[in-house]
C-alpha positions in Angstrom: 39.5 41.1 -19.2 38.1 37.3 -19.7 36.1 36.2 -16.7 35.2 32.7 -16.0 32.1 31.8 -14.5 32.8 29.8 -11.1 31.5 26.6 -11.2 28.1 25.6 -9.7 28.5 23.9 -6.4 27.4 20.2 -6.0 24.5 19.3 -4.5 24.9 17.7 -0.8 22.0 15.9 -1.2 21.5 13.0 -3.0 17.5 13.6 -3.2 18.4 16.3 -5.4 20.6 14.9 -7.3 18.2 11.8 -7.9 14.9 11.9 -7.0 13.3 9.0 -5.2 9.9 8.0 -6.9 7.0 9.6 -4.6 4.0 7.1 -4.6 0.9 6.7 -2.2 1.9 3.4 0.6 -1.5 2.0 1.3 -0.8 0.9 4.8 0.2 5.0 5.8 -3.5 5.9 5.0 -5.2 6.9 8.4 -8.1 4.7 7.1 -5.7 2.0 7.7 -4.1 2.9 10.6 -7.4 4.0 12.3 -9.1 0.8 11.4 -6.4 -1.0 13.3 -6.4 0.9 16.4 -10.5 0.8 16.5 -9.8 -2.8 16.1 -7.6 -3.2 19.2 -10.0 -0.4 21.0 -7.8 2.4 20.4 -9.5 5.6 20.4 -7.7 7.1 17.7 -8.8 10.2 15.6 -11.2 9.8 12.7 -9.2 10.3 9.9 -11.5 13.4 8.6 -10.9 15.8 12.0 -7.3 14.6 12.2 -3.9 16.4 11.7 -1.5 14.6 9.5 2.1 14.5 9.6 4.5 13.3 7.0 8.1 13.2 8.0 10.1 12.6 4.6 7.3 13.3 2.0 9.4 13.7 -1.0 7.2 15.4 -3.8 4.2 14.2 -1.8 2.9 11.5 -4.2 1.6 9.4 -0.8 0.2 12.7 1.6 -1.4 14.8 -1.3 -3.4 11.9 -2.4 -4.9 11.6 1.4 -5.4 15.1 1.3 -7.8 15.3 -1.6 -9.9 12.7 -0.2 -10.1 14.4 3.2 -10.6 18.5 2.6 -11.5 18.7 6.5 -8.1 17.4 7.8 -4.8 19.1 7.9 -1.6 17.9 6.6 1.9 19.1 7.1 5.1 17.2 4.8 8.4 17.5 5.5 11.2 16.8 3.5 14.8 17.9 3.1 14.4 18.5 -0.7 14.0 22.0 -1.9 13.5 20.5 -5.5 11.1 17.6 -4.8 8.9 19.9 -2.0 9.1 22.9 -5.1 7.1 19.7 -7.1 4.9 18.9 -4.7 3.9 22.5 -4.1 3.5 23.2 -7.8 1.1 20.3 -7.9 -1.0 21.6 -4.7 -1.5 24.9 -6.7 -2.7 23.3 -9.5 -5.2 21.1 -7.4 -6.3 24.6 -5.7 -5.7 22.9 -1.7 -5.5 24.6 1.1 -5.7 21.9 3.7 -2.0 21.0 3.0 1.4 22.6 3.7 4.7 21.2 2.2 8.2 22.3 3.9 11.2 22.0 2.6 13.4 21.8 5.7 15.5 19.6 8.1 13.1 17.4 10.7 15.8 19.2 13.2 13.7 22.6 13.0 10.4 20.6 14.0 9.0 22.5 17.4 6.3 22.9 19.1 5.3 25.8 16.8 3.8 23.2 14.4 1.4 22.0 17.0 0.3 18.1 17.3 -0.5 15.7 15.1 -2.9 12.7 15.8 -1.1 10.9 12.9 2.6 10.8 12.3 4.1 8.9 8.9 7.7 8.3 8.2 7.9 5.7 5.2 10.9 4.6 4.0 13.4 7.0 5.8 14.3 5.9 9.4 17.0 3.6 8.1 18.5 5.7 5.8 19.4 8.8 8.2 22.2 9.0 10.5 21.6 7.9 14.5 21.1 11.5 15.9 17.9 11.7 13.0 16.8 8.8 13.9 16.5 9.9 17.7 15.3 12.8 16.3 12.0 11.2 14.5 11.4 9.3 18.2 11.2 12.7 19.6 9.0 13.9 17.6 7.2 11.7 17.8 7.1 11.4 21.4 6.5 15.3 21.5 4.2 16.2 18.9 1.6 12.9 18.8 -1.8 14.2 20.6 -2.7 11.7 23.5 -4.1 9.7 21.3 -1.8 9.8 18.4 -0.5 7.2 16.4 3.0 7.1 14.3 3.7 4.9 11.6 7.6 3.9 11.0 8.8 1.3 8.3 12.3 0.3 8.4 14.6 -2.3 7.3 15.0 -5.3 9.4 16.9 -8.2 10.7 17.5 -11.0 9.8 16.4 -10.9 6.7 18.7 -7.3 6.0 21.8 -9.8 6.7 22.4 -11.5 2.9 21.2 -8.0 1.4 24.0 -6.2 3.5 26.3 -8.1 2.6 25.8 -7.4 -1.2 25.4 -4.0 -0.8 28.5 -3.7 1.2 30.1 -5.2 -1.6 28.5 -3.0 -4.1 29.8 0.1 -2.0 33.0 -1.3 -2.5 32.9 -1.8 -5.9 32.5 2.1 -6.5 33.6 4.1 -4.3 35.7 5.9 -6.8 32.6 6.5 -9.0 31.0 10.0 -8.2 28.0 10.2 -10.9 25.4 8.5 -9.2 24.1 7.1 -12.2 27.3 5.4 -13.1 27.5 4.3 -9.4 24.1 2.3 -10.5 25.0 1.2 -13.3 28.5 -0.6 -12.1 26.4 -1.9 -9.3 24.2 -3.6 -11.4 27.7 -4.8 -13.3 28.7 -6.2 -10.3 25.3 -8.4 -9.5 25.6 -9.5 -12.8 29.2 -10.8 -13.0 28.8 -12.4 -9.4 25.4 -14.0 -11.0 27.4 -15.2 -14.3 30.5 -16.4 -12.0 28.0 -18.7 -9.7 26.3 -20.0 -12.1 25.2 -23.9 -11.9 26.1 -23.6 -7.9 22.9 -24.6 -5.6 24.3 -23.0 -2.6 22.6 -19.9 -0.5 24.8 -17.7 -1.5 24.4 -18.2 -5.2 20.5 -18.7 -5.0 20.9 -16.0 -2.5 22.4 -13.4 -5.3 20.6 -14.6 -8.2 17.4 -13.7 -6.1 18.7 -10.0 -5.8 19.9 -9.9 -9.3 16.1 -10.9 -10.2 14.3 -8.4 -8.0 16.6 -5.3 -8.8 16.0 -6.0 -12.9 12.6 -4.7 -11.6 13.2 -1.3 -9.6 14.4 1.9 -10.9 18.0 3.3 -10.9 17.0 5.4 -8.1 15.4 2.6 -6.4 19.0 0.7 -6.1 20.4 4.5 -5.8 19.0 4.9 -2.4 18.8 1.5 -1.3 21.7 0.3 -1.4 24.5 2.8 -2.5 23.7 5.6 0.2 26.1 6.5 3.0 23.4 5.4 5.7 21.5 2.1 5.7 21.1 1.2 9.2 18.5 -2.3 9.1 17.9 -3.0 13.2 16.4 -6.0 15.2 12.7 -5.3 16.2 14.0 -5.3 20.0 17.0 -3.2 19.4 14.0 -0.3 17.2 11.8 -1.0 20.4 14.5 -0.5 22.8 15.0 2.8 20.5 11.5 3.5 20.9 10.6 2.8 24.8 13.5 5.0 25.7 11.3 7.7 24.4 8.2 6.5 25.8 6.4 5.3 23.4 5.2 1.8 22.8 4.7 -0.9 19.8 0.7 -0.8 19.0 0.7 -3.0 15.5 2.1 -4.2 12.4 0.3 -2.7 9.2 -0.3 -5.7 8.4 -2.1 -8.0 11.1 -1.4 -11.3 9.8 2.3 -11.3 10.5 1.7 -10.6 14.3 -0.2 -13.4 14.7 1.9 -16.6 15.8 -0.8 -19.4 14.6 -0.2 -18.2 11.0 3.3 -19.9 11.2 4.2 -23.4 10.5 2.6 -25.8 12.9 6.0 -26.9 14.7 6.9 -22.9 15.1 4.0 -21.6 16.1 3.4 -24.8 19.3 7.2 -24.0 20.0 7.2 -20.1 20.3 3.7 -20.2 22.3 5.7 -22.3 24.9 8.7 -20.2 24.9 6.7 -16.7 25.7 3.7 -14.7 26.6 5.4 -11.4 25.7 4.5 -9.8 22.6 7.8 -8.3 21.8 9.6 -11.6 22.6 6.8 -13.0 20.7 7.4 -10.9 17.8 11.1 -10.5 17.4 11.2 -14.6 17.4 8.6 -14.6 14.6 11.0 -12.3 12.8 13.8 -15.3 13.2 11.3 -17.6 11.7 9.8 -15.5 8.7 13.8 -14.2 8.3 11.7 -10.6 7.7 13.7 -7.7 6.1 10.8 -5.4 5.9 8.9 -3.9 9.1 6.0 -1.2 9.0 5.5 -0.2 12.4 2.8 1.6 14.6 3.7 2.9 17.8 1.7 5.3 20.5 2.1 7.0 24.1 3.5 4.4 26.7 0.6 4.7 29.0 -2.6 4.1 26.5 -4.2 0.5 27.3 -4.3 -1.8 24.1 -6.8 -4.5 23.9 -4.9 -6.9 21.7 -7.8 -9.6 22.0 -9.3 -10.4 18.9 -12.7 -11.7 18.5 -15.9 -11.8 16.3 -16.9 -8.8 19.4 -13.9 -6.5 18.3 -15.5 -6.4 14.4 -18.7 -5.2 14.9 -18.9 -1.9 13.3 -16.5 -3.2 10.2 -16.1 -3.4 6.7 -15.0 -6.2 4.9 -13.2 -6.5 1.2 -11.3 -8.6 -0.8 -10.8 -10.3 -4.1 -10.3 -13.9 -4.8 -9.2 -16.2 -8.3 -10.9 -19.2 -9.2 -11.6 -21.1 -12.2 -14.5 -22.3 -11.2 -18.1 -20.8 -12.4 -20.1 -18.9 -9.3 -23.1 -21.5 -9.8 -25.6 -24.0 -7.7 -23.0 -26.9 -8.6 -19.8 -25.3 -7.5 -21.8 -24.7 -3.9 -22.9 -28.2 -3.1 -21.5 -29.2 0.2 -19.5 -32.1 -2.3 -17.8 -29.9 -4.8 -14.5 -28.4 -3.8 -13.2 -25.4 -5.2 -9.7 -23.6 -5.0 -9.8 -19.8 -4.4 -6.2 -17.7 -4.8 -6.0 -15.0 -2.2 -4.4 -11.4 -2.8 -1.5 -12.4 -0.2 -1.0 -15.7 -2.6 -2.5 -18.0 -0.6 -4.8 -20.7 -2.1 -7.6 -21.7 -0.6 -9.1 -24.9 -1.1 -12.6 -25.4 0.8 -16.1 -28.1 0.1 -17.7 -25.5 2.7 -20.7 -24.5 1.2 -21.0 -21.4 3.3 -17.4 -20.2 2.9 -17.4 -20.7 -0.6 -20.8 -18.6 -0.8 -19.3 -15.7 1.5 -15.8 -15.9 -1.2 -17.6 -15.6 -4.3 -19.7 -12.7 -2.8 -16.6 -10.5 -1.4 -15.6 -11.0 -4.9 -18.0 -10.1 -6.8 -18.8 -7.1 -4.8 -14.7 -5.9 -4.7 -13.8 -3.3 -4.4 -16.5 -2.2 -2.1 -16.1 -2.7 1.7 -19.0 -4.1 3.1 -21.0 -4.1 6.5 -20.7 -8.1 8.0 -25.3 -7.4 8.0 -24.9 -6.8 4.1 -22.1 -10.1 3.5 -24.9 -12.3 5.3 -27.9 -11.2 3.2 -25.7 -11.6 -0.1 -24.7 -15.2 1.3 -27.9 -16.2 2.5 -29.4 -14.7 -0.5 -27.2 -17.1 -2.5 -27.3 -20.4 -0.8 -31.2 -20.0 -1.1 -31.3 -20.6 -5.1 -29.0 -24.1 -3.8 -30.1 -27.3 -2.2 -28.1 -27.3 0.4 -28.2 -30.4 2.3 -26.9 -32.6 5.2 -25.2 -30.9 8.0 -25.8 -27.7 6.1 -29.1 -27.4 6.6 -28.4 -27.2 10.5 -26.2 -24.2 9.9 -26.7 -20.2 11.0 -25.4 -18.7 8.0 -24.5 -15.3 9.6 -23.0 -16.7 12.8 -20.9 -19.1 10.2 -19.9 -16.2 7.9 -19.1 -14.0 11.1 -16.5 -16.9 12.1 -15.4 -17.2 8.6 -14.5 -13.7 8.3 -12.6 -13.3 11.4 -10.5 -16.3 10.3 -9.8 -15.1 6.8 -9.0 -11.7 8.7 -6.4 -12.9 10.9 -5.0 -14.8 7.8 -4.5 -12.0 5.7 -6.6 -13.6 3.2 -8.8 -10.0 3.5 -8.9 -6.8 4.6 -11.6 -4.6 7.0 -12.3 -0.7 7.6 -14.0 0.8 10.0 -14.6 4.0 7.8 -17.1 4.4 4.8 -15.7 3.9 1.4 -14.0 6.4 -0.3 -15.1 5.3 -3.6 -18.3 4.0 -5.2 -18.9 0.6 -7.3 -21.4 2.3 -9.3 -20.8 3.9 -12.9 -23.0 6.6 -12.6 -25.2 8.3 -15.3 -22.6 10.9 -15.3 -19.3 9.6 -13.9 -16.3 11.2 -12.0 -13.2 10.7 -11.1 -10.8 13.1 -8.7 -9.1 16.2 -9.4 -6.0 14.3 -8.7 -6.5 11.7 -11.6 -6.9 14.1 -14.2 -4.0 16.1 -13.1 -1.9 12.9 -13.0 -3.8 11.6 -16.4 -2.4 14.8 -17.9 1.0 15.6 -16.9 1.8 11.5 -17.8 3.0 9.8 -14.2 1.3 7.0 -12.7 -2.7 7.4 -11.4 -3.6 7.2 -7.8 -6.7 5.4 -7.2 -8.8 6.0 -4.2 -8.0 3.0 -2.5 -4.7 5.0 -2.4 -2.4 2.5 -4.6 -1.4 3.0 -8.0 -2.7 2.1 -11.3 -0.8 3.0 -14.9 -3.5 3.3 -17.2 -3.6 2.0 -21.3 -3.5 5.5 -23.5 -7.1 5.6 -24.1 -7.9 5.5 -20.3 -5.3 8.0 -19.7 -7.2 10.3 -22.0 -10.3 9.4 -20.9 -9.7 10.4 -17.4 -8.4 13.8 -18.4 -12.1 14.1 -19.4 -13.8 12.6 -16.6 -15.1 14.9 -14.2 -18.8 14.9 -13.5 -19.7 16.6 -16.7 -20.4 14.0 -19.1 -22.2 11.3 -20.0 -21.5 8.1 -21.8 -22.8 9.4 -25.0 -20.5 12.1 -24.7 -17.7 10.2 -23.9 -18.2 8.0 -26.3 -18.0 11.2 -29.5 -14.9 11.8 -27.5 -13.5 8.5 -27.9 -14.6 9.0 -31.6 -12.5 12.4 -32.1 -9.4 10.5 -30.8 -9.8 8.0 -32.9 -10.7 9.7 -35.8 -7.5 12.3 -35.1 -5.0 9.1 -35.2 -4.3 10.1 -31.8 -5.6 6.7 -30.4 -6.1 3.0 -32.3 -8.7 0.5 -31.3 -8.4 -3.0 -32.4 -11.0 -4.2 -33.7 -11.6 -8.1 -34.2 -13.8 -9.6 -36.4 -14.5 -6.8 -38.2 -16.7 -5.9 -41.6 -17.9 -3.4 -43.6 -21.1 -3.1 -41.6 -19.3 -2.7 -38.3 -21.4 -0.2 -36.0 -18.5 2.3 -34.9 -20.5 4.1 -32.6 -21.0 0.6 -30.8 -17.5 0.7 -30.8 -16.7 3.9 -29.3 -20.0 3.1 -26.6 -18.2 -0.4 -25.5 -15.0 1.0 -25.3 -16.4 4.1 -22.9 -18.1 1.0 -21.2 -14.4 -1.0 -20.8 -12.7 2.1 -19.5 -15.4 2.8 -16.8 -15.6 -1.1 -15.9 -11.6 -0.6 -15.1 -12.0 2.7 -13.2 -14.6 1.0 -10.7 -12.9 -2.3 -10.5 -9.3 -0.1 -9.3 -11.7 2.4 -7.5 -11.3 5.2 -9.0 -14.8 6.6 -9.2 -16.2 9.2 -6.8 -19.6 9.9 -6.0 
C-alpha cells in the first residue's frame, strides 16, 4: 500500500510565517518613561523594584535588553508567536536570567493570575489587531497597572496615516491573489515603482506624495512593508477617537515619549498664537497640533483616571536631573569661538541647527558634547561651563552674568525643544575605558550569533568585523595588551584585514594592533556600551 504524507497545515499567523525584526525602542525603557512621570511629579516606580510588562514582545529583542540591565526587576513578554517566544527563550537560557518570563500565548488569557505591573509596553501592535484586542490591551491595562502604573502604547495616527492608507489600500488591491507573503512584497514594491515611473516630472502631492513612500520603503525590510502595510488589520485613529478609546476604560493621557511635540510654542509662530487662543484643554490642544504637524506616528503614556498630573514645567521640576546630548559643529571648542562676538552653528540630534553668539550657551553646548554620552547632574554642567569661560575674556554684558542660573534656563529651553534629553536615574553605562574593560553578557551573545548589538543606552549599533570580534572577547578579563595579541591572532589568521596607510618596512605592528584596541574601545564608550 503507498501512503501519502498529508500535507503540513498553514500557519494562521503571519508572525510565523515572517518574523518581524525584534529590536530595543528607546522611549519603552522605564528610564524613560519614569523620567517623564518624575518630571510631571508622577510617582512612578523606580525602574529597578518595578514589574514590567510587554504585550507583543516578539523574540524579545526590546524587553531582554531591559532585563539584563535591571537583575532586581521582573519582566513578563507576551506574544502570540510560539516560534519567535521559542527564540527569545533560547536566548534567556543562554544569558542564564531568571528575572524574565516569555509566553507564547494570546493577550485574551491575561488575568489576574499574572499579578500587576507598574509598567505596561505595547510597541508597534495596537493598530495592527482587530477592535475586540484592542479593547482588550485597554483592559489590561486598566486592570493589571499598580496605582501608580504607567502604560506605554504607540500607534499609527491621523492625519498623517491618510496618503499612506491610501497607498497601502492600493497595494492590498494589487495582490490579493498572491498568497506567498514574500511575493505579496515583492509586487507591492512593483506597484510603488510603476506608479513612481508613471508620475514622473508631475509636482503634485500625490506624486511627491508616492515618490516619498517609494524612497522610505527602499530602506525597510520585506517584513517591515509585510506587516505594515499588507496585513488584514491596520487600524491608524485620531488622538481623540484613541483617547475616547482610552477614557472609556478609565485611564487617562499622561505624555508623549517625546516632550517636545506636546509643547504648542515649538510650532510655527502663527500656529502656536492661534491654537493658544482656540483652547486651554490639553487634548484639544493636542489633537490640533496633530492637524498642524500632519503626525502619522504617536507613542503614547497613559495612567489611572484619578492620579493628579502636574504638567507645569519649570527650572523647579528638574532639580534632581540628568542632562545629555550631542551636538555638530565645525567650529574648533576654543577661547575665539566663545567670545560674546563670534557666532557658531550647532546641529541638534532632532536636526535642528542652532545658531547662537551666547557665550554661555555655546560654553554649556560644547560641554554636553564633549562629555556625551554621559548624563550629567545640572551642579556638574555648571562647574564644566564655568570652568571653561574662565580660560576666556569674557566681556560686556557677560561679565554681569550668573553662569549656573543662565545654564539652568538654557537647559530647560533646549529641553522643551528637543534639542536634549534628561534622566532622573544614574547612568547605565560608564564614559570611562577602564584598565580592564567590559561590556554586557548581551553584547557578546549578539557579537557572536551575528545580529545587530544593543547598546546600553538601549538603541542599536551594527558593529565593523573587528568590533564584532572584539566584543565576543570583552568581558572584564582582559586588558588592552591582551586585546591587542588578540587583535594580532586575527590578523595574523586572515580572519580580519587592517588598512594600513602610509606604511613601511619599519611599521611597529604592535602599535598597530594597540591603536586599533584603542579605536574599538573609543566606539564602545562613545555608543555606551561599556559597563562598570
Amino acid at each position: 500500500m503507498t501512503t501519502i504524507d498529508a500535507p503540513k497545515p498553514e500557519s494562521t499567523y503571519s508572525y510565523d510565517d515572517v518574523p518581524y525584526p525584534s529590536h530595543p525602542f528607546e522611549a519603552t525603557h522605564p528610564d524613560h518613561i519614569y523620567s517623564l512621570a518624575k518630571l510631571f511629579k508622577f510617582p512612578a516606580t523606580m525602574p529597578e523594584n518595578a514589574r514590567i510588562l510587554e504585550l507583543g514582545c516578539a523574540s524579545g529583542g526590546n524587553l531582554i535588553p531591559i532585563a539584563v540591565q535591571m537583575p532586581t526587576a521582573k519582566f513578563v513578554g507576551f506574544d502570540l508567536s510560539s516560534k519567535q517566544i521559542d527564540e527569545g527563550k533560547e536566548t534567556v537560557a543562554k544569558l542564564g536570567l531568571t528575572n524574565i518570563e516569555l509566553v507564547a500565548k494570546s493577550f485574551e488569557e491575561i488575568d489576574k493570575t499574572y499579578g500587576e505591573f507598574d509598567y505596561i509596553l505595547c510597541h508597534g501592535v495596537f493598530s495592527w489587531v482587530p477592535d475586540h484586542v484592542q479593547s482588550k490591551i485597554f483592559e489590561i491595562c486598566r486592570d493589571r497597572l499598580t496605582h501608580n502604573g504607567i502604560a506605554y502604547i504607540s500607534y499609527n495616527a491621523y492625519p498623517g496615516w491618510f496618503m499612506r492608507g491610501m497607498i497601502r489600500e492600493m497595494m492590498l488591491h494589487h495582490v490579493k491573489t498572491i498568497r506567498d507573503p514574500m511575493q505579496k512584497v515583492k509586487q507591492a514594491r512593483a506597484l510603488l515603482s510603476f506608479i513612481v515611473d508613471s508620475t514622473e516630472g508631475q509636482t503634485t502631492p500625490y506624486a511627491q506624495g508616492i515618490k516619498q513612500e517609494l524612497e522610505l520603503l527602499t530602506k525597510h525590510s520585506d517584513s517591515y512593508l509585510f506587516h505594515e502595510h499588507l496585513e488584514a488589520n491596520n487600524h491608524p485613529m485620531f488622538f481623540y477617537q484613541f483617547m475616547e478609546l482610552a477614557k472609556s476604560f478609565n485611564l487617562q493621557f499622561m505624555s508623549e515619549t517625546n516632550l517636545a511635540s506636546m509643547v504648542t510654542s515649538n510650532l510655527p509662530p502663527k500656529a502656536a498664537e492661534s491654537l493658544s487662543k482656540l483652547t486651554n484643554d490639553l487634548y484639544h490642544r493636542s489633537q490640533y497640533t496633530d492637524f498642524v504637524t500632519n503626525r502619522l506616528f504617536r507613542q503614547s503614556l497613559l495612567c489611572h483616571s484619578k492620579i493628579s498630573i502636574n504638567r507645569h514645567i519649570d527650572e523647579k521640576s528638574l532639580e534632581g536631573a540628568k542632562f545629555f546630548g550631542a551636538f555638530q559643529t565645525e567650529s574648533a571648542n576654543g577661547a575665539q569661538e566663545l567670545a560674546p562676538d563670534v557666532e557658531v552653528s550647532f546641529k541638534c540630534t532632532n536636526g535642528r541647527v542652532l545658531k547662537t553668539k551666547n557665550t554661555v550657551l555655546k560654553a554649556l553646548l560644547y560641554t554636553l558634547t564633549e562629555c556625551w554620552p554621559a548624563a550629567l547632574p545640572f551642579e556638574e554642567i555648571s562647574a564644566l561651563v564655568t570652568k571653561k569661560l574662565s580660560d576666556v575674556i569674557v566681556t560686556g554684558e557677560q561679565e554681569q552674568v550668573s553662569v549656573p542660573k543662565v545654564c539652568n534656563s538654557f537647559l530647560l529651553q533646549l529641553l522643551i525643544r528637543g534639542d536634549l534629553d534628561f534622566r532622573f536615574v544614574e547612568n547605565r553605562f560608564t564614559t570611562k575605558v577602564s584598565e580592564r574593560p567590559c561590556v554586557s553578557s548581551l553584547a557578546r551573545h549578539q557579537a557572536r550569533t551575528g545580529t545587530a548589538i544593543t547598546t546600553l543606552r538601549h538603541n542599536m549599533l551594527n558593529p565593523d568585523a573587528i568590533t564584532r570580534l572584539l566584543l565576543q572577547v570583552i568581558d572584564g578579563t582582559k586588558n588592552r595588551s591582551e586585546l591587542a595579541d588578540i587583535v594580532a591572532q586575527l590578523i595574523k589568521s586572515g580572519t580580519v584585514k587592517v588598512t594600513i596607510q602610509n606604511g613601511g618596512e619599519n611599521l611597529d605592528m604592535k602599535r598597530v594592533h594597540e591603536l586599533t584596541v584603542d579605536r574599538v574601545l573609543e566606539q564602545l564608550r562613545k555608543y555606551g556600551m561599556l559597563q562598570s
